[in-house]
C-alpha positions in Angstrom: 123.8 136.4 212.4 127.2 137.0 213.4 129.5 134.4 211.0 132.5 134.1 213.6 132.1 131.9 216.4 133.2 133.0 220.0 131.9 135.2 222.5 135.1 137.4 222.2 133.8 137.8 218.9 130.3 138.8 219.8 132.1 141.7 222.2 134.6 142.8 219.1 131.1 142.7 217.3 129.6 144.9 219.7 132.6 147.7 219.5 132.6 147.6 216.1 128.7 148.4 215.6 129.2 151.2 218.1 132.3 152.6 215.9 130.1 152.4 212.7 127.3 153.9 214.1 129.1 156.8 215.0 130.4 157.2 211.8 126.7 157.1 210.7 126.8 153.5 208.7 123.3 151.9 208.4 122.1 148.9 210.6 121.4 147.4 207.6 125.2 147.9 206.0 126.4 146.3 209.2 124.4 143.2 209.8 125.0 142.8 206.3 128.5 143.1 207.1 129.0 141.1 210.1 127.2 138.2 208.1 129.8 137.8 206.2 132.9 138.8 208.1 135.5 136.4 208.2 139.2 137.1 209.3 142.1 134.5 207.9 143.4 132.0 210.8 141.1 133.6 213.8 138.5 130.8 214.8 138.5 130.4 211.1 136.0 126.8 210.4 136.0 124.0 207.7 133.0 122.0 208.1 133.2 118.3 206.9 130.2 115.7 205.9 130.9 113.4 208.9 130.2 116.1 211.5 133.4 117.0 212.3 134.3 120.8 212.7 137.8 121.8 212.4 138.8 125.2 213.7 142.0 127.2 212.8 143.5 129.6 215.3 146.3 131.7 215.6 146.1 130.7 219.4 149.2 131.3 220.7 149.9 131.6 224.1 148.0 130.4 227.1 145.4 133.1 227.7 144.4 132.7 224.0 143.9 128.7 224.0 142.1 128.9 226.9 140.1 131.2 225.6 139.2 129.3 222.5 139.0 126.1 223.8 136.4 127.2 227.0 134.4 128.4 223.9 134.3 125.5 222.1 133.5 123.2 225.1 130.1 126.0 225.3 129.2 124.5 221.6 129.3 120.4 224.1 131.0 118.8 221.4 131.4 115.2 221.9 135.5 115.8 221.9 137.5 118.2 221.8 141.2 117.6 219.9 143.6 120.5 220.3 146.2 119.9 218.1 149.3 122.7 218.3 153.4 123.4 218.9 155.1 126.3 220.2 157.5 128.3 217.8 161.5 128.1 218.9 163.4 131.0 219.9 160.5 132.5 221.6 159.3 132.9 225.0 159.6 129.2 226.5 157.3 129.4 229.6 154.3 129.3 226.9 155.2 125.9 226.1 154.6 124.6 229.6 151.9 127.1 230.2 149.9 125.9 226.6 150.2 122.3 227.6 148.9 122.6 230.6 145.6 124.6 229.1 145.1 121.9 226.4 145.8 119.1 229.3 143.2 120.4 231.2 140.5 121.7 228.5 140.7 119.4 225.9 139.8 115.9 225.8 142.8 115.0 223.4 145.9 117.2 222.8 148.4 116.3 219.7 151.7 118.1 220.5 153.5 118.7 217.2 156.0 121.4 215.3 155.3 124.9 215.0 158.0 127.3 213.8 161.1 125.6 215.6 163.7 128.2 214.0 167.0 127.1 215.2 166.0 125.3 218.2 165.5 121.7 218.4 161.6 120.7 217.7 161.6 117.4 219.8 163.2 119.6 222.6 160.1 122.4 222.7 157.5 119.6 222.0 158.6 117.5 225.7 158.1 121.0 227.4 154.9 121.0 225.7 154.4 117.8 227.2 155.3 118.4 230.4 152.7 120.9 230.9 149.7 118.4 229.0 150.9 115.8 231.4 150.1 118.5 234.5 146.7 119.2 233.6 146.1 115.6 233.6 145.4 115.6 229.2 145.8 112.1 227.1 148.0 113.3 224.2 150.1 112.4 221.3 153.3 113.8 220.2 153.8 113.7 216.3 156.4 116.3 214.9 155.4 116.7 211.4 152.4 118.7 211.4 151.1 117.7 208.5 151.1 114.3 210.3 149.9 115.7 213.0 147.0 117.1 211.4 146.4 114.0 209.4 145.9 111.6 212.5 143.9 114.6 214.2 141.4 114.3 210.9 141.4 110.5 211.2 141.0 109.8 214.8 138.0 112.2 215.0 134.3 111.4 214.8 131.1 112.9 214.5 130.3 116.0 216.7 133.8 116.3 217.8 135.7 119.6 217.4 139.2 119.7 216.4 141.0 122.7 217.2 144.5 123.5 214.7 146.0 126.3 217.1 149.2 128.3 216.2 150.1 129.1 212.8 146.5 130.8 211.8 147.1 132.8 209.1 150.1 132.1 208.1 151.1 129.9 204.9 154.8 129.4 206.1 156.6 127.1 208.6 160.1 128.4 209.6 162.6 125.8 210.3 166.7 126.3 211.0 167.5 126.3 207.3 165.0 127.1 204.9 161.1 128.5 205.1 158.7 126.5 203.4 154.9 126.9 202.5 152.4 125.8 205.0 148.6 126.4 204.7 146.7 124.4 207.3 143.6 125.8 206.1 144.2 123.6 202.9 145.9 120.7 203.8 143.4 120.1 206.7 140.7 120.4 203.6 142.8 118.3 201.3 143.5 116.0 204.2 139.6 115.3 204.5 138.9 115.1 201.1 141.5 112.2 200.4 140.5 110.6 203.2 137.3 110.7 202.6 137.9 109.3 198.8 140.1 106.3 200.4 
């Protein structure tokens, strides 16, 4: 049983079975390998009690959100929340271009921060918005994305699938003056649990 969702995953399965059994590793070495496979930020899951699934994605650009979220709509979740930014001082037709895939493809898109660098984060998020707005999507726009995340954990119910695209594996947001530690992997977690407690 392959432990990654996705059927991109299932083909970068595929080539690495065929690599290994050229190499002359065992069948049983690899399905006991690809059992337990996980890589850091790439359709990376925290399951919760209430039926919710959260998935963390290093997603980012068009081709790879619409790749991720077409797979997740083949799993019919009841909703799907995409909840992402676009970094600053990087190639700005993605914004447009990312917003119009999570318009179109998910049922409710948050728009928040990613790694603005020196630009303006309210600036990148309304070109965000203008492409969720083209592809038809109901959205929210909350900068911090912790917040973000928070009202992504809260507003979702049983058997919907929030998707945290962007950042992945990476514990770090970059802003104009300082880097600071960001793990969305835990403070989705954390987010949960406290919620959950309260």
């Amino acid at each position: 049983v392959l432990s990654m969702a996705g059927r991109f995953n299932i083909y970068n399965s595929l080539c690495a079975i065929a690599v290994c059994r050229r190499l002359g590793v065992s069948f049983e070495k690899i399905r006991q390998s690809l059992c337990k496979t996980q890589v850091k930020g790439r359709v990376e899951q925290i399951s919760t009690n209430k039926g919710t699934i959260i998935l963390i994605d290093y997603a980012h650009n068009a081709m790879s959100l619409q790749s991720i979220l077409e797979m997740v709509h083949s799993y019919r979740p009841h909703r799907i929340i995409c909840i992402f930014g676009c970094g600053g001082n990087r190639a700005k037709e993605r914004r447009y271009e990312m917003g119009k895939v999570s318009g179109a493809l998910a049922d409710f898109t948050i728009i928040t921060s990613d790694n603005p660098r020196y630009e303006n984060p309210l600036q990148i998020m309304s070109e965000i918005r203008e492409g969720v707005e083209d592809g038809n999507g109901n959205y929210l726009e909350i900068c911090n994305r912790e917040e973000a995340i928070r009202y992504g954990i809260k507003y979702a119910g049983a058997a919907d699938i929030i998707v945290i695209a962007g950042k992945g594996h990476e514990e770090y947001q970059v802003l104009s003056d300082r880097t600071i530690f960001f793990d969305e992997k835990k403070i989705a977690a954390d987010l949960f649990k406290l919620l959950k407690e309260n």
